[in-house]
GUZANU-420836 format. One record per residue (C-alpha): residue number from 1; x, y negated, z. Coordinates in steps of 0.02 Angstrom, whole numbers, padded with zeros to 5 digits. Example, Ala and Ser with C-alpha at 12.3 -4.5 7.8 and 13.67 -1.06 7.14 Angstrom:
BEGIN
{lumtor 1,{00615,00225,00390}}
{lumtor 2,{00684,00053,00357}}
% end
This chain:
BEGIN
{lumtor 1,{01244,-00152,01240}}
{lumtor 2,{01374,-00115,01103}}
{lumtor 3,{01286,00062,01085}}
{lumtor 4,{01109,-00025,01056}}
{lumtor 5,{01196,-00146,00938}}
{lumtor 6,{01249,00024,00837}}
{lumtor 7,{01092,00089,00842}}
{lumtor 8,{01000,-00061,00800}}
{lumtor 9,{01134,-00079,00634}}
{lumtor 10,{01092,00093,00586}}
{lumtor 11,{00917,00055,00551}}
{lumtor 12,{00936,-00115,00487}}
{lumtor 13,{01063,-00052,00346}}
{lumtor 14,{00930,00098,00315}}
{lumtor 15,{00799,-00016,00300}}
{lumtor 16,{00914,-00125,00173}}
{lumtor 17,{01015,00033,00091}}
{lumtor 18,{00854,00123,00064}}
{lumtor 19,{00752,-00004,00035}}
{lumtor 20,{00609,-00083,00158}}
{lumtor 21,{00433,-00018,00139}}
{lumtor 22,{00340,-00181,00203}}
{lumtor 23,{00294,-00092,00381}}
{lumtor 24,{00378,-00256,00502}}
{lumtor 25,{00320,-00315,00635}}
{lumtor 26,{00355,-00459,00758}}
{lumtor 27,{00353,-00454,00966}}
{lumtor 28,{00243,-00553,01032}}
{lumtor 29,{00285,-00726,01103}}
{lumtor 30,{00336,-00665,01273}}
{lumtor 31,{00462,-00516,01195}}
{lumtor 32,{00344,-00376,01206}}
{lumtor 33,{00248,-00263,01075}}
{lumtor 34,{00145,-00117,01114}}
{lumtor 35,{00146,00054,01052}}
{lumtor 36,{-00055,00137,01108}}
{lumtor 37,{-00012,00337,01047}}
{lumtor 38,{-00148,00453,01063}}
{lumtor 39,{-00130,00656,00999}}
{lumtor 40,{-00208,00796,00973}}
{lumtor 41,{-00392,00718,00919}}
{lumtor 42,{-00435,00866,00802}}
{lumtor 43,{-00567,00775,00713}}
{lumtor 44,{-00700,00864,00594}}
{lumtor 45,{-00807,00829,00468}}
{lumtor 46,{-00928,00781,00582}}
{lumtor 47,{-00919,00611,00695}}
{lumtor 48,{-00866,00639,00889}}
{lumtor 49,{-00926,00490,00956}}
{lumtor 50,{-00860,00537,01123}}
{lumtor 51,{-00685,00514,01034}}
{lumtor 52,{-00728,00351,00953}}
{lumtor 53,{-00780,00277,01107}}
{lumtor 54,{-00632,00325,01222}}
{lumtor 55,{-00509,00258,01103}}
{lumtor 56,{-00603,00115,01051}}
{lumtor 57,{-00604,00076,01268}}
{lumtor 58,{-00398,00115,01265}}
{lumtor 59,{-00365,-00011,01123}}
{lumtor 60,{-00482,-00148,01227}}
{lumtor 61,{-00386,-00109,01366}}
{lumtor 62,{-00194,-00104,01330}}
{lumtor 63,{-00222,-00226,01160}}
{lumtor 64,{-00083,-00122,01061}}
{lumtor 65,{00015,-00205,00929}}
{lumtor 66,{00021,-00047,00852}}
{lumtor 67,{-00069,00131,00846}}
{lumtor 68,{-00009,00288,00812}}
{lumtor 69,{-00108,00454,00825}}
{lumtor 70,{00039,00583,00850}}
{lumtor 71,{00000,00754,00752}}
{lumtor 72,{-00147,00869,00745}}
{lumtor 73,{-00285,00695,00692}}
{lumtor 74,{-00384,00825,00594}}
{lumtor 75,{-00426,01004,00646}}
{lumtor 76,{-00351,01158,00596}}
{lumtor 77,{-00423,01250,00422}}
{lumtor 78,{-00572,01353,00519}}
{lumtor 79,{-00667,01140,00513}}
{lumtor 80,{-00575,01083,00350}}
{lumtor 81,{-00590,01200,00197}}
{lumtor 82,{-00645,01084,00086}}
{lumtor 83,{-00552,00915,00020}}
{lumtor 84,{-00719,00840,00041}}
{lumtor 85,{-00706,00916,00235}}
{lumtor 86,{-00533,00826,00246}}
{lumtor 87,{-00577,00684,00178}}
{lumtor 88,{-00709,00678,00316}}
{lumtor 89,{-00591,00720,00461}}
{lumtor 90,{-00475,00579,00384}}
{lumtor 91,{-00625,00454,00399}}
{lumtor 92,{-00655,00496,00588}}
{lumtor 93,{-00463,00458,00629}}
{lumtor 94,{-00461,00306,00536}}
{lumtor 95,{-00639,00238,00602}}
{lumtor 96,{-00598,00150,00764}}
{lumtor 97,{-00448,00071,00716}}
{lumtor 98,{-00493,00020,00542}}
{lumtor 99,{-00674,-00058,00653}}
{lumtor 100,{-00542,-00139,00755}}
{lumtor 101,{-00438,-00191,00625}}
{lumtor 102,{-00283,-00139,00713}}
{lumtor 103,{-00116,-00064,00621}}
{lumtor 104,{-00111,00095,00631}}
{lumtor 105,{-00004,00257,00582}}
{lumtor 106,{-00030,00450,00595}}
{lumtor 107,{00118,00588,00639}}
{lumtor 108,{00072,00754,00551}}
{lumtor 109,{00055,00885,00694}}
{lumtor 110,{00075,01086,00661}}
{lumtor 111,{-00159,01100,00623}}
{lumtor 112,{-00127,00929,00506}}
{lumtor 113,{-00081,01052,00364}}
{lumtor 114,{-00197,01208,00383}}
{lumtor 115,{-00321,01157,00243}}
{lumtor 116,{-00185,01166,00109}}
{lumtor 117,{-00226,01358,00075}}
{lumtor 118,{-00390,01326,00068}}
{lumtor 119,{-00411,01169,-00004}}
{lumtor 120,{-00217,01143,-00117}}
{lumtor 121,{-00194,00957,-00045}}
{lumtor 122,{-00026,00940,-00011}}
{lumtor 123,{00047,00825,00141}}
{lumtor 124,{00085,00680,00016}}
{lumtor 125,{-00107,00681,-00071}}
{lumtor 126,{-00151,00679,00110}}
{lumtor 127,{-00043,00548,00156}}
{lumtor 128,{-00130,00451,00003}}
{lumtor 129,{-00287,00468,00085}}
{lumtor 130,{-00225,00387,00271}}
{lumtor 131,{-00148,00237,00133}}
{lumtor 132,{-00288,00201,00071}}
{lumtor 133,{-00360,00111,00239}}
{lumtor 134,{-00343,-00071,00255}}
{lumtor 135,{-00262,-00067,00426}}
{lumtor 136,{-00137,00112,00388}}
{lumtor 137,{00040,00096,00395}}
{lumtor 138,{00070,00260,00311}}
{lumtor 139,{00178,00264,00171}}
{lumtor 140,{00228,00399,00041}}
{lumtor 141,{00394,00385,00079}}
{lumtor 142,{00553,00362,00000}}
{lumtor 143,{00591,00511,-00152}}
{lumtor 144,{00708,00606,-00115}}
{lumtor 145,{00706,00634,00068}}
{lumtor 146,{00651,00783,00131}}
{lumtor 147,{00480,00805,00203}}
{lumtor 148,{00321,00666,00173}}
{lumtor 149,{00274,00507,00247}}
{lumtor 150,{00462,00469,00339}}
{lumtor 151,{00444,00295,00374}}
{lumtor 152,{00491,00168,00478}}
{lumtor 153,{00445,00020,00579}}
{lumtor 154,{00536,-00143,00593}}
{lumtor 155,{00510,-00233,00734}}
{lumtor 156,{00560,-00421,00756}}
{lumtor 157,{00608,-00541,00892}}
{lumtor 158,{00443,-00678,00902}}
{lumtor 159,{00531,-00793,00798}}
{lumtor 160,{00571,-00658,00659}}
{lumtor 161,{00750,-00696,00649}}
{lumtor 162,{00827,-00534,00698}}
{lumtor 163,{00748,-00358,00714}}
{lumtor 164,{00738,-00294,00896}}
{lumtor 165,{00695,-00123,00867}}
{lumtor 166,{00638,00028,00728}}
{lumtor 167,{00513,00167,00749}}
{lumtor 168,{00575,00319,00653}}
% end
């Protein structure tokens, strides 16, 4: 327990040393929250409504407190060579859980990234793009740190009187 009480410290003084970026959340009234992570979607341009519908039936079915599609959301640069293609792909990730109005994050994965050649985005004008949904917990990030998008996730006891847990 003392370990967890470490741990926990750790990411409560990050979030108050480096400052808090508004992503809380609180369990629910029995204790639990729910993490739904899907990968590897590799949406296009072009609507897979195949894709839609299978995660649309996962969040009906496990209710998720919070979403988080873990790396490779868009395809690699041979579907996305345009920031208009991008911008696309970025639509299809975000479509079922903005429809469902569920929170919801994105992990870059090692295809997120392709496009830049092609299309000169970097990961922080693409991070811009997830932000800009209703429902996104993206952030930009803190300056400073190395890489884009390093956030984290507060999560609170019911009662919001003491954080239970971060997600890194």
């Amino acid at each position: 327990k003392f370990v967890w009480i470490c741990i926990l410290f750790y990411f409560c003084a990050g979030t108050l040393l480096f400052g808090g970026d508004g992503n809380s959340f609180s369990c629910r009234a029995d204790g639990t929250f729910k993490v739904l992570m899907i990968s590897d979607t590799h949406f296009t341009a072009e609507a897979d409504n195949a894709a839609h519908a299978l995660i649309g039936k996962l969040i009906e079915m496990e209710k998720p407190d919070l979403l988080i599609v873990d790396g490779d959301c868009i395809s690699g640069i041979k579907d996305n060579q345009t920031a208009q293609q991008v911008r696309a792909s970025i639509a299809n990730v975000a479509y079922v859980p903005e429809s469902k109005k569920i929170p919801w994050a994105i992990v870059f994965g090692n295809h997120d990234q392709e496009h830049a050649v092609k299309t000169g985005l970097t990961k922080k004008d693409v991070l811009a793009m997830y932000a800009a949904y209703p429902s996104n917990r993206n952030g930009i990030g803190k300056e400073g740190i190395t890489g884009a998008g390093n956030t984290h996730f507060l999560i609170w006891n019911s009662a919001r009187t003491q954080p239970v847990s971060c997600l890194w």
